[in-house]
Structures are given as structure tokens and as C-alpha cells.
C-alpha distance (Angstrom), angle and dihedral (degrees) to the residues before:
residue distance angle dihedral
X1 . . .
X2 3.76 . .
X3 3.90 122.8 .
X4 3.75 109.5 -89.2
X5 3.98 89.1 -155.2
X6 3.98 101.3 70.2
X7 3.64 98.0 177.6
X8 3.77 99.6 53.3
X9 3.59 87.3 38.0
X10 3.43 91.3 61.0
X11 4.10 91.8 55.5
X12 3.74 90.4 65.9
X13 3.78 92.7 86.9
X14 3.77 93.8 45.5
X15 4.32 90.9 49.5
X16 3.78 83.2 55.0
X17 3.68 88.3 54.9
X18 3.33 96.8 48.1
X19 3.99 96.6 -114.0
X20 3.79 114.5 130.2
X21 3.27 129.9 87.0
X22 4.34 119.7 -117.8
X23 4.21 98.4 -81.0
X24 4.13 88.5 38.7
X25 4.11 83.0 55.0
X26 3.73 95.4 40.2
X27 4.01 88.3 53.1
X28 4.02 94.4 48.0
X29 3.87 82.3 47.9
X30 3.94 91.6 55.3
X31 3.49 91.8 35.1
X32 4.51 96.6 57.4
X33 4.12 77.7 50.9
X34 3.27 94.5 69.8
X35 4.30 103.0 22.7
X36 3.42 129.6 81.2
X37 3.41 105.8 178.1
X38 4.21 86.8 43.6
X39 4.01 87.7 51.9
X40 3.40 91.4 51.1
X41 3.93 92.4 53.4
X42 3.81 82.3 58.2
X43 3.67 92.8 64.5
X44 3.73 99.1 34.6
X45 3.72 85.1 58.6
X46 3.61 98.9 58.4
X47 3.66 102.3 86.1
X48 3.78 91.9 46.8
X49 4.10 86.7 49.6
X50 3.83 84.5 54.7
X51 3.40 97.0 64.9
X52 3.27 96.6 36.5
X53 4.10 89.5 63.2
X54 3.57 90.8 46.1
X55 4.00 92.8 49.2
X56 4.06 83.5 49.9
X57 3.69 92.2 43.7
X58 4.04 82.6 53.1
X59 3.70 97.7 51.2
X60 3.93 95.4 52.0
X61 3.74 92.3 52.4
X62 3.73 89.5 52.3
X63 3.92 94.3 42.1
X64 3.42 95.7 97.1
X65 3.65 106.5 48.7
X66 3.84 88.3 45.6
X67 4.25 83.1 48.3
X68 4.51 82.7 49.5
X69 3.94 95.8 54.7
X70 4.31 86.1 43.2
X71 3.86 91.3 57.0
X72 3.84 99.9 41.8
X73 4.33 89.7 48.3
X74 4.28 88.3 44.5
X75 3.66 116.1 96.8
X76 4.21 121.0 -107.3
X77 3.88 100.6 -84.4
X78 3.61 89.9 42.6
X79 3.63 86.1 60.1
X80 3.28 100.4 45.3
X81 3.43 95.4 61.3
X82 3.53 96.1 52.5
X83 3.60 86.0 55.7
X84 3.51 99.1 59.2
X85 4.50 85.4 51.0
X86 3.88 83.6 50.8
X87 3.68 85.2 49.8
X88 3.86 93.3 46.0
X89 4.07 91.9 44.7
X90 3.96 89.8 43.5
X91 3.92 82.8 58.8
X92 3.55 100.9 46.4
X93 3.90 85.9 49.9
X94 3.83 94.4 62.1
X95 3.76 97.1 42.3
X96 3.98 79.0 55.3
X97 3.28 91.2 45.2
X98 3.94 101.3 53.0
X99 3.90 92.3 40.5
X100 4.30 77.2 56.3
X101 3.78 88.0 50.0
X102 3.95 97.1 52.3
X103 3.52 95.3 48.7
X104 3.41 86.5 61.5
X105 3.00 105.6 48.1
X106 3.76 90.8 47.9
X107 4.18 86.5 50.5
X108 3.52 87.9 50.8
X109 3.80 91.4 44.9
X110 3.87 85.7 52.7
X111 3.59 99.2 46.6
X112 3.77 96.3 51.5
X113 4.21 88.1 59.7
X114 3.61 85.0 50.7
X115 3.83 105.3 -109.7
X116 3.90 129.9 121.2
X117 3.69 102.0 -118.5
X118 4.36 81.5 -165.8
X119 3.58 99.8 51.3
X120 3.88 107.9 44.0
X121 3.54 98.4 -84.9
X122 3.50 100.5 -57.4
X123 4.01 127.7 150.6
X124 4.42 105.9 -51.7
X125 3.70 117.0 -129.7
X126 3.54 124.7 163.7
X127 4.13 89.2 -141.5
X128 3.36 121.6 10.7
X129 3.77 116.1 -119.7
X130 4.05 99.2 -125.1
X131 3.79 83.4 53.0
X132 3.90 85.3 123.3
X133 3.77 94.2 30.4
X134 3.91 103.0 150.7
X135 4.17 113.9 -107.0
X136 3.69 107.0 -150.2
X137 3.87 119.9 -153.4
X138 3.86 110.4 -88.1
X139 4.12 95.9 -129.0
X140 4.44 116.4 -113.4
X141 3.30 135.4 -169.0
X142 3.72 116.6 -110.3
X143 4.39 106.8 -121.6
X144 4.03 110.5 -109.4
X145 4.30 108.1 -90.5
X146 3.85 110.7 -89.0
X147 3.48 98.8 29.4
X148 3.74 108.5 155.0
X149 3.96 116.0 -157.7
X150 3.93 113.9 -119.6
X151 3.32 116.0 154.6
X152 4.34 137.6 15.5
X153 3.70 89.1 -90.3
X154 3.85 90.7 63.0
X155 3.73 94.9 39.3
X156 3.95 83.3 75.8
X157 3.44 74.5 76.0
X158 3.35 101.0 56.6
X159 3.51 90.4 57.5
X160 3.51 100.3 44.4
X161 3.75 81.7 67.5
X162 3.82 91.4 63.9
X163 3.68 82.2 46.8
X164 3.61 102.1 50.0
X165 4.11 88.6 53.0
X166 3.64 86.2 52.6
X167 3.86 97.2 -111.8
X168 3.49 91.8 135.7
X169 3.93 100.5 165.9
X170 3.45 88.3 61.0
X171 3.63 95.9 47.7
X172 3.62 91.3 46.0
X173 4.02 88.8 59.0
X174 3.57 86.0 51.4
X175 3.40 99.2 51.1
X176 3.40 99.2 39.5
X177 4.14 92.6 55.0
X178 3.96 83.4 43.7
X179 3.89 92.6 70.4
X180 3.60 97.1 58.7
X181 3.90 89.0 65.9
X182 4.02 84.6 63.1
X183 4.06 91.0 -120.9
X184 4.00 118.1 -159.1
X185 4.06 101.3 -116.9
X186 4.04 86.0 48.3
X187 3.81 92.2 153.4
X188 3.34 90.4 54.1
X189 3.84 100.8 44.5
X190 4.24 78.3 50.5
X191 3.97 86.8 57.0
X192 3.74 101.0 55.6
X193 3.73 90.5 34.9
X194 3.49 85.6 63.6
X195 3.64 103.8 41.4
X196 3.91 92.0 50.5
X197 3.90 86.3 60.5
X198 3.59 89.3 44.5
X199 4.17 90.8 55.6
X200 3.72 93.3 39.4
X201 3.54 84.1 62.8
X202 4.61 96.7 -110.4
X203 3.55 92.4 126.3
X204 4.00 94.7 163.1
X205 4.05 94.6 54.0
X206 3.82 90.8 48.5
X207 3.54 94.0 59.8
X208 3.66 95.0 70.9
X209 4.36 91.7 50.0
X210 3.77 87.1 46.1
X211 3.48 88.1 54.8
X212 3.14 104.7 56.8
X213 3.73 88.5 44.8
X214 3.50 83.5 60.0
X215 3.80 102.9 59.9
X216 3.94 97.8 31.7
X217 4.23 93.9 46.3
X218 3.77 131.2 89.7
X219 3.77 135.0 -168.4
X220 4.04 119.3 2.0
X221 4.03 85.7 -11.7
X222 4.09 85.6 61.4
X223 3.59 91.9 51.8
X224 3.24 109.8 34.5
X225 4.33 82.7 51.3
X226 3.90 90.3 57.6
X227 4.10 87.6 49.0
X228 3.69 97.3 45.3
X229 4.24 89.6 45.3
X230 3.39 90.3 47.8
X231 3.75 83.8 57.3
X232 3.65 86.4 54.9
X233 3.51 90.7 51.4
X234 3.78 104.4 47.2
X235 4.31 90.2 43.8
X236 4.39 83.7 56.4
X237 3.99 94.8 50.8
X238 3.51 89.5 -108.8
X239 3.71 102.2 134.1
X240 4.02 105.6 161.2
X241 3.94 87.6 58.3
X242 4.17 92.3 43.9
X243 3.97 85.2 57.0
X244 3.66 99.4 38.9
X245 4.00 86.2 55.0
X246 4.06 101.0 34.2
X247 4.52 85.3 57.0
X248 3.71 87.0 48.1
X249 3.57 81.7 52.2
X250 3.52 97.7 45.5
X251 3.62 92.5 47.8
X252 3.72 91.2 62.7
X253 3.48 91.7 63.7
X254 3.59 94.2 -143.5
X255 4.06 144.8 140.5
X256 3.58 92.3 -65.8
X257 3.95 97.3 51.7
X258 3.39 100.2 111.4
X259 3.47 100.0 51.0
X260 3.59 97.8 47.0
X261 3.99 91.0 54.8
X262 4.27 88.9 55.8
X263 3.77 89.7 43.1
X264 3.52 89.8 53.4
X265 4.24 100.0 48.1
X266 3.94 83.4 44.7
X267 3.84 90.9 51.9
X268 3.98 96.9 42.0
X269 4.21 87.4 50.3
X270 3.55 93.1 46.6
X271 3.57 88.5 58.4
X272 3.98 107.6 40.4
């Protein structure tokens, strides 16, 4: 069935373009709520987005040998003038540059006294030892037969079914678009979003999901949020965080227990 709002349907393209301002973005938002055939758009559109990226992506990296041919063909003054930018961006670039330089040096400094001048001052290694720590497959329940996707809350579903065939980057991109739309199980949307990072091996970015997982989740969701961000933790070299998480864990007394208790003597041995 066709949208019965035409002008906010007719938005939808420009919000995948990135063209609206905050309340025209907000409205789209409400709008894909409530729309089927609008929601639908959004998905049909993603292979023509895509492209479009990788055309952009393209055009910057030739940029500057189209902006080379435009400088030799303009006349003297014209020239001039982009010499003196060149001159202004060349100086910019070495205060950069230096400001790169001291940091460092002042990492360097930090590392050879044994401290992590990233993580608070914690223990310094150059790669942390769980770096290949094994992620197992946080466990879902498979939607009942027949179900028919309707609105954002069910299209956790339909990522759950990239999950469930362990394509996990693609359910990750799913999931991660699927929290803008403010979906009803958010915490657990957060969870998965998080452990998909985990298993495609982007350990930093699903810290932040798992997170949030952590503070909005109750139950076996709660503890099986601490466990999985104190895998996070442990595969970053951040081991004060990994333990503070795996005893909350622990404490919970939950599925997850066990593991948490072995992760924890391997992580306090690594670092004596």
C-alpha cells in the first residue's frame, strides 16, 4: 500500500542522503514508525546508497589531481593566491604534525615507566594477551514460522536472521541503524549489536553497545552484558575494566559464572 503522507514520504530519499536538518530527521524517524511502505523504501535504498558512498569515496581521492590540472591551466594571480592557501594549509600541517610528535614522545615516555598513558594508568602492553581470546556466540531464539516484519520492533528480527547464519557484519549494520528508530527491546538490540562487533573481531566499538546493554538490561541479559564487555575489555588491554565487569558478573551468579571466574585468574596472572 502506498504512503498516504506524500510530502514526508518524499523526505525519505533526502534522510538517506543526509540532507535535512534535526526536526526534518526527527519527523522521517516518526514517520518509518508508523509506515510500512516508507520503511521499506529505507531498505530498498540501501544498495543504491552503497554506491553512492563508494562514487563519493571516488571523487575525494581524485580531488586533488583534478584541483593540480585547475592550477597549472589558471592564469598568474590566480595562482598566486592559491599559493599563499597552500602556504597556509602547509602550516597548519606542521603545527599538526609537532602536536603528533609530542604525544609521542610523551606515550613513549609513559610506556617506558610502565603505565598506559590510554587507559588511566593501568599496566602498558604493546598487545594485550587475550587479543585472540575466543568470543563464543551469545545464544537467540529463533522468531515463530510465518512471522511477517511490520514495524522497527520486528525488524530486530530481521537482523537476527543475519545473526543466526553467522553473518554478523551484516547484522551489526542492521542493528546498529535499528537503534536510531528508538525500538522497544533497546537493551537488547544494544546486546547483539555489541556481540556482532565482538565476533567480527571490532572489539573497541562494541564496548560502547555493550555498555549500554549493561545499564538498560535485567536478568540473564544483565549478566551475560557484564561477561561479554568484559570480553571487550580484556581483548583491548584494558584489564582493570575486564575485572571490574567479570565480578559484577560473578556476583550475579548466573549462566556465565564459570567462565567469568577462569577469565578472571587468567587475566590477574597475565598481569603479575
Amino acid at each position: 500500500m502506498a504512503c498516504p503522507n506524500k510530502s514526508v514520504a518524499q523526505l525519505v530519499a533526502l534522510h538517506e542522503f543526509g540532507a535535512l536538518d534535526g526536526s526534518q530527521q526527527q519527523l522521517v524517524l516518526d514517520h518509518l514508525i508508523e509506515c510500512e511502505d516508507c520503511y521499506t523504501q529505507v531498505y530498498d535504498l540501501e544498495p543504491i546508497m552503497t554506491a553512492f558512498r563508494r562514487h563519493r569515496a571516488e571523487a575525494i581521492r581524485e580531488s586533488p589531481r583534478r584541483e593540480l590540472q585547475e592550477e597549472r591551466a589558471a592564469p598568474f594571480p590566480a595562482r598566486l593566491r592559491s599559493w599563499n592557501t597552500t602556504a597556509l594549509m602547509a602550516a597548519c600541517l606542521l603545527i599538526v604534525l609537532s602536536v603528533g610528535v609530542l604525544y609521542l614522545l610523551r606515550k613513549q615516555d609513559s610506556h617506558s615507566n610502565g603505565v598506559d598513558f590510554e587507559n588511566g594508568g593501568g599496566l602498558a602492553l604493546n598487545r594485550s594477551p587475550f587479543a585472540d581470546l575466543a568470543i563464543p556466540k551469545p545464544a537467540h531464539a529463533e522468531p515463530s514460522p510465518g512471522l511477517r516484519l511490520r514495524n522497527p520492533d520486528d525488524a530486530f528480527e530481521r537482523a537476527m536472521q543475519s545473526y543466526q547464519t553467522n553473518d554478523f557484519q551484516s547484522a551489526a549494520e542492521q542493528l546498529d541503524t535499528l537503534r536510531e528508530l528508538g525500538p522497544s527491546n533497546l537493551d537488547e538490540v544494544d546486546f547483539y549489536l555489541g556481540a556482532s562487533l565482538l565476533l567480527i573481531g571490532k572489539s573497541q566499538e562494541a564496548i560502547q553497545p555493550l555498555t549500554r546493554s549493561a545499564e538498560l538490561s535485567s536478568g540473564a541479559r544483565l549478566e551475560a552484558s557484564h561477561y561479554y564487555l568484559a570480553l571487550a575489555f580484556a581483548k583491548t588491554n584494558q584489564s582493570r575494566q575486564a575485572i571490574s565487569e567479570l565480578d559484577k558478573c560473578i556476583e550475579l551468579n548466573g549462566e556465565h559464572q564459570s567462565a567469568a571466574r577462569a577469565l578472571r585468574k587468567k587475566i590477574l596472572e597475565a598481569s603479575q
